[in-house]
C-alpha positions in Angstrom: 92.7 85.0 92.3 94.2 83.6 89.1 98.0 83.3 88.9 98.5 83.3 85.1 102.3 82.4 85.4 101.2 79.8 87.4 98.8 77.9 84.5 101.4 78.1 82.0 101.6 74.3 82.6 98.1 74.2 82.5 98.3 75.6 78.8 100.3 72.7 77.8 98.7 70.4 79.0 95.6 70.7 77.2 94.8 72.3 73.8 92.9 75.6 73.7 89.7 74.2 72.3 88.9 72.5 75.5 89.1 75.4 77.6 85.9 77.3 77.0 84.0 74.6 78.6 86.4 74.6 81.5 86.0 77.9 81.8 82.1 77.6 81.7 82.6 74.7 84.4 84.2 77.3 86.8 87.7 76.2 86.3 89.5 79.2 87.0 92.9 77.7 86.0 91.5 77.2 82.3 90.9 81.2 82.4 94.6 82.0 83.6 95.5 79.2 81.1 93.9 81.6 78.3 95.5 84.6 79.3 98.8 83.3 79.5 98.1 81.5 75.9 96.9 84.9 74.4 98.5 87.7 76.7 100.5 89.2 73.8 97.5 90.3 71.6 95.9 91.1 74.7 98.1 93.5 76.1 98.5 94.9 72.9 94.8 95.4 72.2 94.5 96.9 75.5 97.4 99.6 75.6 96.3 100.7 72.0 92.8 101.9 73.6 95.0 104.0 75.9 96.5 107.7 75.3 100.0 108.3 75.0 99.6 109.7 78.3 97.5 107.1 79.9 100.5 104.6 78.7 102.4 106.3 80.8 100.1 105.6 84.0 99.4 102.2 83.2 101.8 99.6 82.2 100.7 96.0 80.2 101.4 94.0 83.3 98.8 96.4 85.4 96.4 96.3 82.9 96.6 92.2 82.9 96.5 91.9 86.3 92.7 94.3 86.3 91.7 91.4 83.5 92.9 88.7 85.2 91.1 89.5 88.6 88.0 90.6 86.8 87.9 87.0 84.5 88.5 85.2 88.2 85.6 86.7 89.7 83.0 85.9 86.6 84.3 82.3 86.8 84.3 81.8 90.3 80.9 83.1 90.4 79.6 81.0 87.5 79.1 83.7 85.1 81.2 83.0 82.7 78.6 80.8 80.2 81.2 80.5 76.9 80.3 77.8 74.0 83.6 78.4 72.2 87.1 79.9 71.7 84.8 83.0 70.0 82.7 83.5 72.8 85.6 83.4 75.4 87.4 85.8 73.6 84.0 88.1 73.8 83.5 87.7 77.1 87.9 88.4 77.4 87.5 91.7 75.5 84.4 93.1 77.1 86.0 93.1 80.2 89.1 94.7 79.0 87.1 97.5 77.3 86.1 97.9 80.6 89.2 98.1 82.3 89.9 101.5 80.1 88.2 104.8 80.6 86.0 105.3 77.3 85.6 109.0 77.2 82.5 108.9 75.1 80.6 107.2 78.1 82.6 109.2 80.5 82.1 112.6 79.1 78.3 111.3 79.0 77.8 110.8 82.6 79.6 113.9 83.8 76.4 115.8 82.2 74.8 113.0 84.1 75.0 112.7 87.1 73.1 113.8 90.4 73.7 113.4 93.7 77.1 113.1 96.0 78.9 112.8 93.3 77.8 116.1 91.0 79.8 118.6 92.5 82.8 116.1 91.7 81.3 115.5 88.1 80.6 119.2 87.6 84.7 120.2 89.0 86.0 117.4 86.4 83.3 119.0 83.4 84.5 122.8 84.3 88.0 121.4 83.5 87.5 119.8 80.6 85.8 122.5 79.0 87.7 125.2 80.6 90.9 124.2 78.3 92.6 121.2 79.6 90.9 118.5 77.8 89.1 120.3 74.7 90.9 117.5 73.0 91.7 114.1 73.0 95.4 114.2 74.5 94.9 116.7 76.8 91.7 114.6 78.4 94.2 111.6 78.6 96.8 114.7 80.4 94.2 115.1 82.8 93.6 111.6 83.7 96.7 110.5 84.0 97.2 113.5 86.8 94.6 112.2 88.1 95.8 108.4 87.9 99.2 109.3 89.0 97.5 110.8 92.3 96.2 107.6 93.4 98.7 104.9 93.6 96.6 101.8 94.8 95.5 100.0 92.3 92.0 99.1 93.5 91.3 102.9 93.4 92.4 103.3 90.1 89.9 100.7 89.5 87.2 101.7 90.9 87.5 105.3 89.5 87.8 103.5 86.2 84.5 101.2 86.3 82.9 104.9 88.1 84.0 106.5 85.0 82.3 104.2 82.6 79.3 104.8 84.2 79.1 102.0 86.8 77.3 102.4 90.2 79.2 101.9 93.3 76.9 98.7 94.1 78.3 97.2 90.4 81.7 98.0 91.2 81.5 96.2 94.6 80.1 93.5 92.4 82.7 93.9 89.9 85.7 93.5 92.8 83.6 91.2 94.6 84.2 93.7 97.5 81.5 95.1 100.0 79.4 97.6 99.1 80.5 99.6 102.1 84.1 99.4 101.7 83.9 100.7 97.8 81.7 103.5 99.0 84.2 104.3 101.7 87.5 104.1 99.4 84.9 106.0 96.4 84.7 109.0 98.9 88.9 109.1 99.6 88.9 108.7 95.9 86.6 111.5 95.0 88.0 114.1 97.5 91.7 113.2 96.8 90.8 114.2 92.7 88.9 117.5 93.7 92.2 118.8 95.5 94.4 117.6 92.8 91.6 119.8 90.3 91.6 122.7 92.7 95.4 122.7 92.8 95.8 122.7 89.1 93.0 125.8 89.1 95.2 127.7 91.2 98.7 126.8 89.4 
């Protein structure tokens, strides 16, 4: 897992144009070396896709912390094919995007969705249009009660990457996890937000 604190060195030690070809090569200290070099315009990028609400729920360091396991992963599993300072900073944002809820793509797949999971989409649709989230700050309101009910980080996570309309294989891809254990910790996660839903029904 990259340490980003622990590549500052690494940072100045080499100048920032040679680390997209590290980072191709599968040095994972060159990614943390990025981070560190750019976490300021990061975290702001990041928390200004959020609610006020959401802010709340998540803090910068939490959100860093998603990217920084996430950008480990892609380069410890070769994936991470960058030419140049522009192209690392792609591949950088594009896995922060999709450490945020978008509510376009989530609002999509709620309409979506079949299966074990449609009763849960169809509780978290009622809601929304019932009155709760007709707008943009109330549907952050709702998430962050949902959030706030789920205090491990990994769930948070995984309800996330779910919410963006990733399959539960993906996010076991995604964590580098099994596919077992997301689907097991996907089904606390799920029935832990439907009581949380039915309690705010009945309040």
């Amino acid at each position: 897992m990259i340490n980003v604190s622990h590549a500052a060195a690494s940072t100045h030690s080499s100048r920032l144009s040679d680390l997209p070809s590290r980072v191709t090569a599968g040095d994972r200290n060159a990614a943390a070396a990025f981070l560190h070099a750019n976490s300021d315009l990061i975290r702001r990028r990041m928390r200004h896709k959020l609610g006020r609400a959401m802010r709340r729920v998540f803090d910068s360091q939490d959100l860093m912390s998603t990217l920084a396991r996430r950008l480990d992963h892609y380069v410890d599993a070769g994936r991470a094919d960058v030419a140049n300072e522009a192209q690392l900073w792609g591949l950088v944002l594009k896995i922060a995007e999709h450490a945020i809820i978008d509510k376009a793509r989530m609002l999509d797949r709620m309409h979506r969705i079949e299966g074990p999971d449609s009763e849960f989409a169809n509780r978290l649709r009622h809601t929304i249009h019932s009155g709760e989230g007709t707008n943009d700050d109330a549907l952050d309101l709702l998430f962050a009660r949902i959030f706030e009910n789920l205090p491990d980080p990994i769930d948070r996570e995984i309800l996330t990457l779910w919410c963006n309309g990733r399959s539960l294989a993906e996010i076991a891809d995604v964590l580098a996890a099994t596919p077992e254990l997301v689907r097991k910790r996907w089904q606390r996660i799920r029935e832990k937000s439907m009581r949380l839903l039915d309690e705010g029904t009945q309040t």
